[in-house]
TORPA-4810 file (N, C-alpha, C, O; in nm, 3 decimals):
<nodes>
NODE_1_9.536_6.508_-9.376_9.590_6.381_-9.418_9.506_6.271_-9.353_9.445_6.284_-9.247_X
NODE_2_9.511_6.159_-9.432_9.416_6.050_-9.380_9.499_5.926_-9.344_9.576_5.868_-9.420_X
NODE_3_9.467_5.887_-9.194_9.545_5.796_-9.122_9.433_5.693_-9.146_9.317_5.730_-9.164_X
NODE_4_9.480_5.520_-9.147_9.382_5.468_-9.128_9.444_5.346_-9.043_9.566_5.328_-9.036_X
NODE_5_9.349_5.266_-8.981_9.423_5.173_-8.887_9.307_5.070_-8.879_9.187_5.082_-8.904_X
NODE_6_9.360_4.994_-8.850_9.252_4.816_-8.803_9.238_4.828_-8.684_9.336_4.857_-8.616_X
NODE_7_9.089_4.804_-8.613_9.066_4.761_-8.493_8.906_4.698_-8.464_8.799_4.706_-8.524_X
NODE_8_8.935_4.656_-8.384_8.827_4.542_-8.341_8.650_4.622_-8.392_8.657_4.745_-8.394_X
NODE_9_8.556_4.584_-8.415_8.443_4.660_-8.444_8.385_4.737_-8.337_8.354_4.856_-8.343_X
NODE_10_8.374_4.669_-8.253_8.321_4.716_-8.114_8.420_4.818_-8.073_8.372_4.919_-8.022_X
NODE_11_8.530_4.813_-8.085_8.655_4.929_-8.067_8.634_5.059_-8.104_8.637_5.158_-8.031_X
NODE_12_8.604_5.050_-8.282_8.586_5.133_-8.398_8.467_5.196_-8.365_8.462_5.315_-8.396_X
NODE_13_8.350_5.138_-8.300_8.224_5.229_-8.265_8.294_5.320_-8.144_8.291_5.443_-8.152_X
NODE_14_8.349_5.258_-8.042_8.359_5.290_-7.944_8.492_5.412_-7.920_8.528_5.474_-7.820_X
NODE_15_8.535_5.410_-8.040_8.671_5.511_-8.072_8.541_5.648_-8.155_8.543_5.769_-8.134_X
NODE_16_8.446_5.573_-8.244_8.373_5.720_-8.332_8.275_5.727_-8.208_8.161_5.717_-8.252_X
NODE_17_8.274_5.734_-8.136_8.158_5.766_-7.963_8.229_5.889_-7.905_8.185_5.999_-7.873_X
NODE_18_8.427_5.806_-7.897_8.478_5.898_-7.797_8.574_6.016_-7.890_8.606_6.113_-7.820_X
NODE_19_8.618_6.022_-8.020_8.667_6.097_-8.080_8.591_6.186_-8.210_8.639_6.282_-8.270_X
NODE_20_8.467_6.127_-8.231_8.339_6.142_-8.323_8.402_6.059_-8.407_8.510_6.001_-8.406_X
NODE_21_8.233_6.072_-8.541_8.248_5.986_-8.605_8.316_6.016_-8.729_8.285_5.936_-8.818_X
NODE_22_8.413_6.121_-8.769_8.480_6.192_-8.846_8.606_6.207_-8.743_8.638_6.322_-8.711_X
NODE_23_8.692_6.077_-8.681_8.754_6.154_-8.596_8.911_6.265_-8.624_9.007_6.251_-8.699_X
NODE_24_8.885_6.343_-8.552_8.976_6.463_-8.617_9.151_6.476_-8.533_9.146_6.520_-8.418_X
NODE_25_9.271_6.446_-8.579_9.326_6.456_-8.468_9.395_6.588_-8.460_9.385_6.639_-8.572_X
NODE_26_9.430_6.632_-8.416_9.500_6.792_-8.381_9.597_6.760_-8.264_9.604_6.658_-8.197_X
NODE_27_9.688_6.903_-8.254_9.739_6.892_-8.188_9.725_6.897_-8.044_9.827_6.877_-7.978_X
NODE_28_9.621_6.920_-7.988_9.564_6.968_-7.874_9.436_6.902_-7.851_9.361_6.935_-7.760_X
NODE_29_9.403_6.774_-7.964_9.327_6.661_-7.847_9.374_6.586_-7.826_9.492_6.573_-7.861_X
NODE_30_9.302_6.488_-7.751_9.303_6.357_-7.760_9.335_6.275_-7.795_9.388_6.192_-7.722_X
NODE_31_9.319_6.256_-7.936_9.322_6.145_-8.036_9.460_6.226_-8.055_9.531_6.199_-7.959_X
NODE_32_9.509_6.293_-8.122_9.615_6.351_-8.169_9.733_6.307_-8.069_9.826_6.232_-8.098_X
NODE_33_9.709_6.372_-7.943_9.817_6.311_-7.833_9.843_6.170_-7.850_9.956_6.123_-7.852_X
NODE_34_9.706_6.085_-7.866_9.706_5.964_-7.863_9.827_5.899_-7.972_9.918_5.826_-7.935_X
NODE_35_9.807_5.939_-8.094_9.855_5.924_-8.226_9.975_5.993_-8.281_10.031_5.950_-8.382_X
NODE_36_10.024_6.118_-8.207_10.131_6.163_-8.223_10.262_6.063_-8.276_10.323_6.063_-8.383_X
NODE_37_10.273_5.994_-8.172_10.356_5.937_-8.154_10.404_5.786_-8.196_10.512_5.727_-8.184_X
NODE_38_10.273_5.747_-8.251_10.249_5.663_-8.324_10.251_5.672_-8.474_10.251_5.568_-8.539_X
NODE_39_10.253_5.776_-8.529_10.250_5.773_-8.682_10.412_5.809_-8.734_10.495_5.896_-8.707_X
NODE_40_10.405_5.695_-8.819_10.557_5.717_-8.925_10.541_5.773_-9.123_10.449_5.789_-9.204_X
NODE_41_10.655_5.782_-9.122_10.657_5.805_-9.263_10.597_5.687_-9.362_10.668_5.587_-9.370_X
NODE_42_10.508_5.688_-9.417_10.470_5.538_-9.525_10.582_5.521_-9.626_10.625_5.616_-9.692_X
NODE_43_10.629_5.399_-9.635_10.729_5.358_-9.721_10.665_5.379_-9.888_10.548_5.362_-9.922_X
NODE_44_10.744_5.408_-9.949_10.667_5.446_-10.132_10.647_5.334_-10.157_10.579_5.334_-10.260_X
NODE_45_10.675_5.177_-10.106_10.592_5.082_-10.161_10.499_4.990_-10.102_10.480_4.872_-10.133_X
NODE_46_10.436_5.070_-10.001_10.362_5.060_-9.907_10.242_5.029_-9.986_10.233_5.103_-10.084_X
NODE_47_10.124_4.920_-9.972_10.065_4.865_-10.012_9.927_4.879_-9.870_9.957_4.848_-9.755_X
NODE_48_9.798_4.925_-9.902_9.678_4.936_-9.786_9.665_4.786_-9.794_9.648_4.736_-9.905_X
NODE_49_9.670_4.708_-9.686_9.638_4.561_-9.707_9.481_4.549_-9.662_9.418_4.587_-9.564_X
NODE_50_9.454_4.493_-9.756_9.224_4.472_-9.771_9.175_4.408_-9.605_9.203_4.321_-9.523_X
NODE_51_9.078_4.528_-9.630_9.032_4.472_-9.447_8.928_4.525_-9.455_8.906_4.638_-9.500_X
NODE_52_8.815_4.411_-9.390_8.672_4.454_-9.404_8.657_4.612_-9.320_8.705_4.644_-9.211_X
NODE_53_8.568_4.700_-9.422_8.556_4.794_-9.388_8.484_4.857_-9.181_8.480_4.952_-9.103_X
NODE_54_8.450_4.733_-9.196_8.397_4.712_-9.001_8.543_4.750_-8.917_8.541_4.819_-8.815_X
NODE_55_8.630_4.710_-8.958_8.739_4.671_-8.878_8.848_4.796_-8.904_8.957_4.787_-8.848_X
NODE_56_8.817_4.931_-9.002_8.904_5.049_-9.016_8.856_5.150_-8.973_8.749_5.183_-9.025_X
NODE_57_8.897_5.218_-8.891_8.851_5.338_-8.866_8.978_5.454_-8.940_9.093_5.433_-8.979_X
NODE_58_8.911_5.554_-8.937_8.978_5.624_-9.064_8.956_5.804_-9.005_8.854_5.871_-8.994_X
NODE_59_9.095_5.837_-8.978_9.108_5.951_-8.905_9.184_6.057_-8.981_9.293_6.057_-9.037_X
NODE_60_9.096_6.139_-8.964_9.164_6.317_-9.027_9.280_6.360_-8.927_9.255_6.392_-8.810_X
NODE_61_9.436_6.360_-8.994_9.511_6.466_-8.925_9.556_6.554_-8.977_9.595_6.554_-9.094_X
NODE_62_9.558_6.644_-8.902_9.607_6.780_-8.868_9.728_6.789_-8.958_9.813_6.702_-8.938_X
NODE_63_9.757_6.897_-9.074_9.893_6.913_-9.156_9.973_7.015_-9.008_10.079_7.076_-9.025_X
NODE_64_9.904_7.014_-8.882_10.041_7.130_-8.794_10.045_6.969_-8.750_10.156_6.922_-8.774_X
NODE_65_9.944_6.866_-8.688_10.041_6.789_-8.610_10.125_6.724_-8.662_10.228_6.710_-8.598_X
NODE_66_10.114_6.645_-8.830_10.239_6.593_-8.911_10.347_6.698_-8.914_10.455_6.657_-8.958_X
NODE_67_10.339_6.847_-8.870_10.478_6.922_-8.879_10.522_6.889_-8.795_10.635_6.843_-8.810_X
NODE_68_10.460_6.888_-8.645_10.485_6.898_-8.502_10.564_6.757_-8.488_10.668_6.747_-8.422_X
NODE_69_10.525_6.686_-8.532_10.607_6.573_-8.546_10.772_6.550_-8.634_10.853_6.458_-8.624_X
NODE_70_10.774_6.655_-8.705_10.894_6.639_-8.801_10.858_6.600_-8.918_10.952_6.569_-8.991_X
NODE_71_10.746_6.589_-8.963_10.712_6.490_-9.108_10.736_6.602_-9.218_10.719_6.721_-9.190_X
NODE_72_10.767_6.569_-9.316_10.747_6.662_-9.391_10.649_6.643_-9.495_10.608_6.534_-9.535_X
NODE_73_10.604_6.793_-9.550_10.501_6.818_-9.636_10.536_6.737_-9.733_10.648_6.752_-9.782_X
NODE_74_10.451_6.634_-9.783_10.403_6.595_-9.908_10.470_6.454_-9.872_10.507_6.385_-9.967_X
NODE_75_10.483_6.416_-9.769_10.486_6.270_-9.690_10.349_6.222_-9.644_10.271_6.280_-9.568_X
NODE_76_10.335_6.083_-9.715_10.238_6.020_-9.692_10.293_5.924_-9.538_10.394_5.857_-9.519_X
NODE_77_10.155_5.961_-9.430_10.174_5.906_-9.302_10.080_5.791_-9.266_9.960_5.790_-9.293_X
NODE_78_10.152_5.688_-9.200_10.054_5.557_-9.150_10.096_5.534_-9.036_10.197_5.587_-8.990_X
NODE_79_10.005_5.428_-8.959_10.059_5.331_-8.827_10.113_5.228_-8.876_10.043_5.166_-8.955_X
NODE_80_10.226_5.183_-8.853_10.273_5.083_-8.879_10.206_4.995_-8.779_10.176_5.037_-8.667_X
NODE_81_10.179_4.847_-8.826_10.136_4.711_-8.805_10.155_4.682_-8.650_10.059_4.627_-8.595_X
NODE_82_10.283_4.716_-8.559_10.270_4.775_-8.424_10.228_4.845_-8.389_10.173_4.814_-8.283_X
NODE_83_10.208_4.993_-8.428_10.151_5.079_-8.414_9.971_5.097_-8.401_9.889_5.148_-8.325_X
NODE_84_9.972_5.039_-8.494_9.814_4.996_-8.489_9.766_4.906_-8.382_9.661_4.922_-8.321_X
NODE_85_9.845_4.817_-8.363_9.821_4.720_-8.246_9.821_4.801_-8.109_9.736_4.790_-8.022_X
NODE_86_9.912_4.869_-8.107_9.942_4.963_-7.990_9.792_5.062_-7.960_9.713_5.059_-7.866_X
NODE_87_9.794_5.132_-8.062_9.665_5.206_-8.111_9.527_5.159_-8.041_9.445_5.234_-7.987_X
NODE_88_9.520_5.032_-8.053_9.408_4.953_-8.032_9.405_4.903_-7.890_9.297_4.884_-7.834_X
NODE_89_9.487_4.888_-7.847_9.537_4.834_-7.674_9.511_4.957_-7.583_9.497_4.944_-7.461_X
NODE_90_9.503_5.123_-7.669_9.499_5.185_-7.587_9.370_5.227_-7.582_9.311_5.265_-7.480_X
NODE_91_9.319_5.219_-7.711_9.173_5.239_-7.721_9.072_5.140_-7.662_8.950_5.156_-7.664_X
NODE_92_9.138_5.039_-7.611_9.098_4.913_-7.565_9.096_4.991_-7.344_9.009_4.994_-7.257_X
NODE_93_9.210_5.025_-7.349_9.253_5.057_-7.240_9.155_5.190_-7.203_9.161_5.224_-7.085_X
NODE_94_9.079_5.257_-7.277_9.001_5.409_-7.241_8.922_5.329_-7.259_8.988_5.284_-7.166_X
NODE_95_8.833_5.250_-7.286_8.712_5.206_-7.304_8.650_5.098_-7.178_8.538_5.086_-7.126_X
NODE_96_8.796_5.021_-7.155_8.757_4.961_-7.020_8.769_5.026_-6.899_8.706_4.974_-6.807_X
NODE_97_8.868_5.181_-6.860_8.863_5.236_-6.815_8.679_5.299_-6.795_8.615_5.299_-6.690_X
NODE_98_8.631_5.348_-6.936_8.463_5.421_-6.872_8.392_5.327_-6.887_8.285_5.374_-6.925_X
NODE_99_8.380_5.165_-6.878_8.282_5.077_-6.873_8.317_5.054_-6.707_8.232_5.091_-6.625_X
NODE_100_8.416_5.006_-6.671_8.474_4.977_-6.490_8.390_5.095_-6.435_8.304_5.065_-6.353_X
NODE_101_8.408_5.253_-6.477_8.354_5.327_-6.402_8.244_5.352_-6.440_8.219_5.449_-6.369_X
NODE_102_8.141_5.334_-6.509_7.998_5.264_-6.567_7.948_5.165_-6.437_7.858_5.189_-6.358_X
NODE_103_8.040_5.044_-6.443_7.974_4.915_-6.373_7.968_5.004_-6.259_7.859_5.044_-6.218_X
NODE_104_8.097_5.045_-6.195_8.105_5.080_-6.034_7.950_5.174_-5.977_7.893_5.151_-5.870_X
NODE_105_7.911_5.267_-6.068_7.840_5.355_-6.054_7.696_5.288_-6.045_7.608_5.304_-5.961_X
NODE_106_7.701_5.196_-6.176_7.547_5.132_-6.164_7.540_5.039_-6.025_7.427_5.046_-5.975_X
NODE_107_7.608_4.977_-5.969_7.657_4.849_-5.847_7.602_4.926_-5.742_7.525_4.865_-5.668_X
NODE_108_7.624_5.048_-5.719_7.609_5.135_-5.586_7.456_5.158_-5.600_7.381_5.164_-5.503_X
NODE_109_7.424_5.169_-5.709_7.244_5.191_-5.741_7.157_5.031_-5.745_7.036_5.007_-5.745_X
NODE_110_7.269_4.948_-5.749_7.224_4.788_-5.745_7.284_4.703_-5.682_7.401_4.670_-5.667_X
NODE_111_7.136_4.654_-5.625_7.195_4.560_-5.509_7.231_4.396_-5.567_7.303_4.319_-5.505_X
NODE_112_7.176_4.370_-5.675_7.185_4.250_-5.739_7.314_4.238_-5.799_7.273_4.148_-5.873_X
NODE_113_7.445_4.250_-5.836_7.567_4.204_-5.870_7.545_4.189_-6.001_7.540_4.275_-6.088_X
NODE_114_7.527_4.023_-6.013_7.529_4.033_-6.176_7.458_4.090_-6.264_7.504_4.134_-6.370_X
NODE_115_7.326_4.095_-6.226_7.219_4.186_-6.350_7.314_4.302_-6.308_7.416_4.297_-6.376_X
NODE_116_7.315_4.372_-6.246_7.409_4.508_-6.247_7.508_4.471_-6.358_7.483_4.488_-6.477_X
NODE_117_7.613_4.423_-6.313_7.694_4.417_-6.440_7.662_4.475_-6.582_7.692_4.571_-6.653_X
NODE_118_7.574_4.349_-6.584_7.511_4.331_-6.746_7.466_4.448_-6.785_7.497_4.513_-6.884_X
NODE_119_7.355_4.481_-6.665_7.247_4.596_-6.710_7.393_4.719_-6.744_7.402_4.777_-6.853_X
NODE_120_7.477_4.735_-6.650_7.550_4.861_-6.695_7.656_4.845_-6.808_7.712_4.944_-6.855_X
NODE_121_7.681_4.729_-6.848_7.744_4.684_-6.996_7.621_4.688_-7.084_7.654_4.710_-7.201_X
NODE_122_7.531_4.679_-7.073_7.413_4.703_-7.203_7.382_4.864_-7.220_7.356_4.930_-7.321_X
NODE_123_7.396_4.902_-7.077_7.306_5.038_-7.105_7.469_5.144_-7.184_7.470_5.213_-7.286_X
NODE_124_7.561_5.122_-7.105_7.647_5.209_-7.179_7.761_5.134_-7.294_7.879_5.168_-7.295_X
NODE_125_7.723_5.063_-7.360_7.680_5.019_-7.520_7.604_5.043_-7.581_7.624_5.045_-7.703_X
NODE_126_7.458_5.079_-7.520_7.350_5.185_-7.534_7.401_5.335_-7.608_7.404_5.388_-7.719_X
NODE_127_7.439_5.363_-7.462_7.489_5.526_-7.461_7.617_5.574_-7.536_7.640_5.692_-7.565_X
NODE_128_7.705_5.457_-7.568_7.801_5.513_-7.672_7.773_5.427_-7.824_7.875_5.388_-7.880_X
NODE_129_7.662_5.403_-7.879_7.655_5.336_-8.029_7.732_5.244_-8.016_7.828_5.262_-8.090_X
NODE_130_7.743_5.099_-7.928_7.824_5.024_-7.974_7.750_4.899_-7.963_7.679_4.864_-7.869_X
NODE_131_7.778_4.832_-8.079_7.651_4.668_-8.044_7.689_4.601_-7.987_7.799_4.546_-7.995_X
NODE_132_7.572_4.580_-7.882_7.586_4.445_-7.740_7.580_4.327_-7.858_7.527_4.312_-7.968_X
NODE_133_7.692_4.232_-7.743_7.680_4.085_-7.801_7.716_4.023_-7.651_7.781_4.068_-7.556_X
NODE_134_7.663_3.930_-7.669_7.676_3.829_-7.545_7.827_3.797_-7.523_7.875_3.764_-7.415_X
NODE_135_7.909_3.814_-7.661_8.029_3.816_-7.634_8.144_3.933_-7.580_8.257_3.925_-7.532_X
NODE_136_8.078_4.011_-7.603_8.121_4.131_-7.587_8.103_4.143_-7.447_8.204_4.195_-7.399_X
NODE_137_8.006_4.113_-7.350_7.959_4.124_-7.234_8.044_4.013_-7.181_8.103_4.053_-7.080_X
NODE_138_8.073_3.890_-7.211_8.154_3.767_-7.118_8.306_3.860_-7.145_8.399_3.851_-7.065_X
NODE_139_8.312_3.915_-7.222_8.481_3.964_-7.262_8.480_4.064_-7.134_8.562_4.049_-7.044_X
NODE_140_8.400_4.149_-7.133_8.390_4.295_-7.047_8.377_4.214_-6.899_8.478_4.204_-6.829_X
NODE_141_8.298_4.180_-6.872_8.261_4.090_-6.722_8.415_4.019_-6.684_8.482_4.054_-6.587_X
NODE_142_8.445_3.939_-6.758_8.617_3.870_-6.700_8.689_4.002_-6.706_8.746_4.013_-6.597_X
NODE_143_8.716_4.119_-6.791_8.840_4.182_-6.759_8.768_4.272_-6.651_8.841_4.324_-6.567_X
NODE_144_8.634_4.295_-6.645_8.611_4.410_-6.486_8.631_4.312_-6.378_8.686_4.361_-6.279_X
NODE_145_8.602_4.194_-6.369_8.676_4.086_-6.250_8.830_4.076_-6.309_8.846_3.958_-6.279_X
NODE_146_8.912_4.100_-6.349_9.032_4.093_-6.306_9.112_4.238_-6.313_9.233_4.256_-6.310_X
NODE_147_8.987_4.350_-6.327_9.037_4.471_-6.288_9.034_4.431_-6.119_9.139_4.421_-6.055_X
NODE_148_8.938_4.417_-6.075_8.880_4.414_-5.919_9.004_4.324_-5.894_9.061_4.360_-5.791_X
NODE_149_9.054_4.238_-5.945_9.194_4.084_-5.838_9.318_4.220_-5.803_9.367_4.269_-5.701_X
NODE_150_9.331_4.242_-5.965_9.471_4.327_-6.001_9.456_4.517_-5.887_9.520_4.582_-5.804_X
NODE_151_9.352_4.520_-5.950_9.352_4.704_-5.851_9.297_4.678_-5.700_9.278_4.767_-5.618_X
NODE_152_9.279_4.567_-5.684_9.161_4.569_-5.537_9.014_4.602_-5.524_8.998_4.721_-5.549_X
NODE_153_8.933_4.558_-5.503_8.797_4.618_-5.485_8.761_4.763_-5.538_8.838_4.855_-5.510_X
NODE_154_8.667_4.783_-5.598_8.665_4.902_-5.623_8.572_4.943_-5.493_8.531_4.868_-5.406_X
NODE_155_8.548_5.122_-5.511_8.513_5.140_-5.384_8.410_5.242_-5.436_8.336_5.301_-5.356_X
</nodes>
């Protein structure tokens, strides 16, 4: 069955990096755990509302995890409009999770601070297919400084 959901572009690369680019959910990954719990029954007059194709990522599930869930066969399944939002906050939330531990790693190999930063927000945007933008980098730089206020120094 085909789930599909809205999220940011830079998200959507950074979700087909960490789940591939066919991502598959099952009951026993990742994405599936992720999404379990998030997918409902689609209403029969449920309407796909038009969204540039940048902004959908579009995921294969599993007919055991729609059982595992209670759905039944020949029920069409979506994220509802929270759900998706949710979806995206968490995919938001694993991504700043391995960029923080990206920066931390490059910082200890660099003595310069900010080019560190940058250099380790470019290089692993590099390493997972996702396009650097200068905006993308001021977005990442403020939330790894208010990871560091909120968790304390990293170490």
């Amino acid at each position: 069955m085909i789930v599909r959901t809205t999220i940011k572009p830079w998200l959507k690369e950074y979700a087909q990096f960490r789940f591939g680019v066919h991502a598959r959910a099952r009951d026993h990954n990742l994405l599936g755990i992720l999404i379990r719990p998030l997918l409902s029954v689609m209403p029969k007059d449920y309407k796909d509302p038009s969204v540039d194709p940048n902004e959908l990522l579009t995921m294969d599930v599993s007919r055991d995890l729609c059982i595992n869930c209670n759905m039944v066969a020949g029920q069409r399944i979506y994220l509802t409009p929270d759900n998706q939002y949710y979806f995206e906050h968490i995919v938001k939330k694993l991504f700043g999770q391995d960029v923080f531990s990206y920066i931390d790693n490059n910082l200890k190999h660099n003595s310069e601070r900010s080019s560190g930063i940058k250099a380790a927000i470019k290089e692993m945007c590099k390493s997972c297919n996702i396009t650097y933008s200068e905006k993308l980098y001021n977005n990442l730089q403020k939330e790894y400084h208010r990871n560091i206020i909120h968790e304390g120094a990293h170490e």
